[in-house]
C-alpha positions in Angstrom: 9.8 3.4 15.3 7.1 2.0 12.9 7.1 1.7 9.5 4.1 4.3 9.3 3.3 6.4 12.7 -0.6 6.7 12.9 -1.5 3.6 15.0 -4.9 2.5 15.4 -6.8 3.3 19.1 -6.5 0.6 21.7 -10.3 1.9 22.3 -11.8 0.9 19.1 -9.1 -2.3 18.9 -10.5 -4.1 21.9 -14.0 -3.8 20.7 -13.6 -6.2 17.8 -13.1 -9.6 19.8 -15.8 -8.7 21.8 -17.5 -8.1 18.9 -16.5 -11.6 17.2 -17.9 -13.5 20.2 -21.4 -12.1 20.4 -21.7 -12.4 16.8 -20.3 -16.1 17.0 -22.7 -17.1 20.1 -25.9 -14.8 19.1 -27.8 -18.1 18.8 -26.8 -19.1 22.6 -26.9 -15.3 23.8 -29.9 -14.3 22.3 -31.8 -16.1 20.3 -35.2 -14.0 20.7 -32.8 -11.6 18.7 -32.4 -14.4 15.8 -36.4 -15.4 16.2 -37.4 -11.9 15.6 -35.9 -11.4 12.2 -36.5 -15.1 10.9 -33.6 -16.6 11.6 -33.8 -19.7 13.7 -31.0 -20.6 16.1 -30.4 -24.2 15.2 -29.8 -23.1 11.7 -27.4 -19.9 12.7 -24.6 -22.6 12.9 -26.3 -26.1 12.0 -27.5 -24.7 9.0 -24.7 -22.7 8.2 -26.7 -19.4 8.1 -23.8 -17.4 10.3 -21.3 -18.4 8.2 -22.8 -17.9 4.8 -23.6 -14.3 5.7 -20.3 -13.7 6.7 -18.9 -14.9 3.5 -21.7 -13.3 1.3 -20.5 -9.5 3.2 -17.2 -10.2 2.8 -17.3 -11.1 -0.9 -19.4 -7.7 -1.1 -17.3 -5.9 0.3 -14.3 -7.2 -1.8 -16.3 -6.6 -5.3 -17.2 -2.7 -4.2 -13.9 -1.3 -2.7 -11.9 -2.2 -6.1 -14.4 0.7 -7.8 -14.0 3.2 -4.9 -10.5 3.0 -4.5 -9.9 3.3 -8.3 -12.5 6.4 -8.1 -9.8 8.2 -5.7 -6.8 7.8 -8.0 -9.5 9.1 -10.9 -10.7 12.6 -8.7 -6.6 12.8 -8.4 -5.5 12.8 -11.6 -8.8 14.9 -13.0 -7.9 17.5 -10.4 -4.1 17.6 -11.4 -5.3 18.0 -14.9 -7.6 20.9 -14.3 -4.6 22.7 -12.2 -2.9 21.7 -15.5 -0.2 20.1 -13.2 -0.3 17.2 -15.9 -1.3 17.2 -19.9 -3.7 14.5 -19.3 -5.0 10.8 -18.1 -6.7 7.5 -18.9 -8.0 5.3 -16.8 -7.8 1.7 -18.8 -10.4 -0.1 -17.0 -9.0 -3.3 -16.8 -7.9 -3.9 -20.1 -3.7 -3.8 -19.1 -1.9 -4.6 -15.9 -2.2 -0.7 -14.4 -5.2 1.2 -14.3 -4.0 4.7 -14.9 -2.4 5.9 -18.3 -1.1 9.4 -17.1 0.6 12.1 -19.5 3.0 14.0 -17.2 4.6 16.3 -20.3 5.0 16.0 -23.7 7.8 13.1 -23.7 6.9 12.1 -20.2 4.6 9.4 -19.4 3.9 7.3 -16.1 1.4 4.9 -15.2 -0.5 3.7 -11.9 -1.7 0.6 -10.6 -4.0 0.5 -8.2 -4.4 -2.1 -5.3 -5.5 -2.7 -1.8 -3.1 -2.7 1.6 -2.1 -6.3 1.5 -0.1 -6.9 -1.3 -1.6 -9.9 -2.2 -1.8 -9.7 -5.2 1.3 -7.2 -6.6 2.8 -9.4 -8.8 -0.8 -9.3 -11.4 0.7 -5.4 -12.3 3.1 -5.2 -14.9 5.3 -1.9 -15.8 4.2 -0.8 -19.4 7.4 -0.3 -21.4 6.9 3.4 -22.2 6.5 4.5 -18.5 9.3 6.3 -17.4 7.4 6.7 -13.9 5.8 4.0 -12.8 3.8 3.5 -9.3 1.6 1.5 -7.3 -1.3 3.2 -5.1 -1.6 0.9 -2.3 -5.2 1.7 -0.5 -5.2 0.5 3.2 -8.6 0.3 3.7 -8.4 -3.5 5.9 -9.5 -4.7 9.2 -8.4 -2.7 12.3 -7.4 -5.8 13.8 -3.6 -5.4 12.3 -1.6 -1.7 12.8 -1.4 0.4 9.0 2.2 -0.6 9.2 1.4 -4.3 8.7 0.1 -4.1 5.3 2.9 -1.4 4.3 5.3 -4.4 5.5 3.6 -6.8 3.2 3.3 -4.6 0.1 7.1 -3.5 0.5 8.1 -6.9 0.6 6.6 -8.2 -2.3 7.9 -5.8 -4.0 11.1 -5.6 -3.2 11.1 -9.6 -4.1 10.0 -8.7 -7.8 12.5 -6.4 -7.9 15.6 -9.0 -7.0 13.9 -11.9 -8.6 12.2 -10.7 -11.6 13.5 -7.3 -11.7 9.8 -5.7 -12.3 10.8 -2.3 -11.3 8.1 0.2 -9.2 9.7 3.6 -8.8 7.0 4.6 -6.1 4.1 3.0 -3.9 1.2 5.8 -2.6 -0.1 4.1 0.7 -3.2 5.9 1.1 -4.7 4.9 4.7 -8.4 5.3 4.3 -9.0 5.6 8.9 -5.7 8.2 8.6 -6.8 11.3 10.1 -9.8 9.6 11.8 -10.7 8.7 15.6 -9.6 5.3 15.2 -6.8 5.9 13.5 -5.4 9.9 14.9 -2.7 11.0 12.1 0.8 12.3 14.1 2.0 13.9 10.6 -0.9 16.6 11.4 -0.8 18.6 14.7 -3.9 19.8 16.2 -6.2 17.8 13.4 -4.6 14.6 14.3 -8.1 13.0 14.2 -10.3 16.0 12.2 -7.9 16.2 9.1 -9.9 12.4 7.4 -9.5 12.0 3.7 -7.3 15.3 3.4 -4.7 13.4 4.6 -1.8 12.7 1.9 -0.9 9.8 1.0 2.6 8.1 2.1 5.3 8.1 -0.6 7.8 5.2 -0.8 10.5 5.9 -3.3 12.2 2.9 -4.2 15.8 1.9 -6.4 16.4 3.5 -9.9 17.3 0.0 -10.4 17.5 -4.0 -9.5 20.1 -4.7 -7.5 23.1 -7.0 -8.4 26.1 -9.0 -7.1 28.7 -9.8 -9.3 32.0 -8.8 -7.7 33.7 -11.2 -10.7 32.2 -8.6 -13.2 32.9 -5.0 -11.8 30.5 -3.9 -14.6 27.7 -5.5 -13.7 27.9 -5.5 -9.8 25.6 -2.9 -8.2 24.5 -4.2 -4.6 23.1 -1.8 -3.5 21.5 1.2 -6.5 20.6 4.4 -5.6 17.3 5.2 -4.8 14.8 7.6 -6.0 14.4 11.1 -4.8 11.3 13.5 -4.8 13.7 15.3 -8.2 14.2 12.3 -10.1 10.4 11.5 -10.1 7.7 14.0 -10.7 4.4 12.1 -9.7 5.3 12.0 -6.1 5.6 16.1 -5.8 2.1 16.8 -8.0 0.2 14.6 -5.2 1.9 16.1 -2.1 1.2 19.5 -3.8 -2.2 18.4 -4.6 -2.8 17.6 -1.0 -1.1 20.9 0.6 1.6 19.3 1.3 4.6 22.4 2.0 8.1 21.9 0.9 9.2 22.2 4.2 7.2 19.1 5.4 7.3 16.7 2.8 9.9 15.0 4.8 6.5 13.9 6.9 5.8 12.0 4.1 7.9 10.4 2.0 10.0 7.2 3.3 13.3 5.6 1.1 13.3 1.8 0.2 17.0 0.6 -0.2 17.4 -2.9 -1.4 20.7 -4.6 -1.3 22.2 -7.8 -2.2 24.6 -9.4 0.1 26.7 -12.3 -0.8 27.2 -14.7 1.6 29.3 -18.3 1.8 29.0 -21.0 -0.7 27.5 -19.1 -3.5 24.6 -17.8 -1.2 22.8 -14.4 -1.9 20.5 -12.8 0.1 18.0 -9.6 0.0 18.5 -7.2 2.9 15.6 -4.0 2.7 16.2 -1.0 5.3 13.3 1.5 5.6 14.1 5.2 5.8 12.0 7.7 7.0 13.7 11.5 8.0 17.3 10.0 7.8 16.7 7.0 10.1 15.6 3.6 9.8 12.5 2.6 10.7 12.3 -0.9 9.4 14.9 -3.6 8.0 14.0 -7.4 6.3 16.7 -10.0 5.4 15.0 -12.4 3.0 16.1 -16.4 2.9 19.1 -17.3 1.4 19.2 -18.5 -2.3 22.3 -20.5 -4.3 22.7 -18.2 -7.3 23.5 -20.6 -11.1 
């Protein structure tokens, strides 16, 4: 079982290498097609025109999808405040290492960091001290070349790294799959709109430990292999967006996956971090990281 269930379609999938190669050989394929915009074929590769282009789009593309993904979590948490689901939000703009300052109660605050589907670069966010909830919103919103479940993989890893090694704790990701819902990506989670239900589709919630893991079996009162991990009723973010999405009780299961992280020791002083995905009681994924000598 995957990591995530929607998969993209094998019928959009094999159109991308075809798609590579004319793109790569327009000059030898059709280069009445180059001449009638401008462009002449000995420069589409000689002159590095191709390749220019396809670094100027992709360095587009890069600069605009950090603003649109951020303007998601924003209609969010403005529509949880006007339900009055929370007190309020701010939306930092750069300034810290999160991008969303949210007001859950009173005494209860939580903050969001926003990123793409990669995980690239988690370790940039940092956990403000006064957030007793703190998440990451993950937006897949990539290449169809690699499955949803490949980024989710990468994301979860990294994390679960700067929880052992740094002990940066993140209480929950939001993977939000931008093609979930669509025909090139059909969502299982909803039956009969499996490829009508688009942007309505709620994101997927990855609770992870209350706490970083330890192994210290000399010092009963600090070893804790393997903490417990979070629950849709020790966190209250999670809940407001499934609710917010029209998400029933009786199928959040659908949607929310458990990251435990353990710490197994090993021989000669070796540790080693051992993640196990679960997803409706089962396991749908499981990581064992490289050994390290602990000091």
């Amino acid at each position: 079982m995957s990591i995530l269930p929607c998969r993209n379609e094998k019928r959009v999938t094999k159109q991308v290498q075809p798609t590579i190669d004319l793109l790569t050989q327009l000059d030898e394929l059709h280069p009445d097609v180059l001449l009638q915009h401008g462009i002449h074929p000995i420069d589409y590769h000689g002159g590095l025109v191709f390749r220019s282009a396809i670094e100027s789009i992709r360095g587009t593309f890069i600069a605009s999808s950090r603003p649109s993904r951020e303007a998601l979590v924003n209609d969010i948490l403005e529509n949880l405040a006007q339900r009055h689901s929370i007190q309020k939000f701010k939306h930092t703009g750069g300034s810290q290492r999160y991008d969303f300052e949210i007001a859950l109660q009173t005494d209860t605050f939580a903050a969001i960091e926003v990123k793409g589907g990669e995980g690239n670069s988690i370790n940039i966010s940092e956990r403000p001290l006064w957030a007793k909830e703190f998440g990451i919103w993950s937006h897949l919103d990539g290449a169809i070349v690699n499955q949803p479940a490949h980024g989710a993989h990468a994301v979860v890893n990294r994390i679960t790294n700067e929880l052992v090694r740094r002990g940066k704790l993140v209480d929950v990701i939001f993977f939000k799959d931008i093609l979930c819902g669509t025909r090139t990506r059909p969502c299982p989670k909803y039956p009969g709109r499996e490829d009508k239900i688009k942007l309505q589709t709620a994101p997927d919630v990855f609770l992870f430990p209350q706490r970083r893991p330890v192994f210290s079996p000399e010092k009963p009162e600090h070893h804790d292999p393997i903490p417990p991990v979070h629950t849709l009723d020790s966190l209250k973010l999670p809940t407001l967006i499934l609710d917010l999405f029209g998400v029933e009780e009786s199928e959040r299961s659908k949607h929310v996956w458990q990251i435990q992280v353990q710490i197994e020791g090993l021989e000669n002083g070796r540790q080693r971090r051992v993640t196990k995905i679960f997803h409706k009681g089962e396991i749908v994924g499981q990581t064992h990281s490289k050994a390290w000598v602990t000091h």
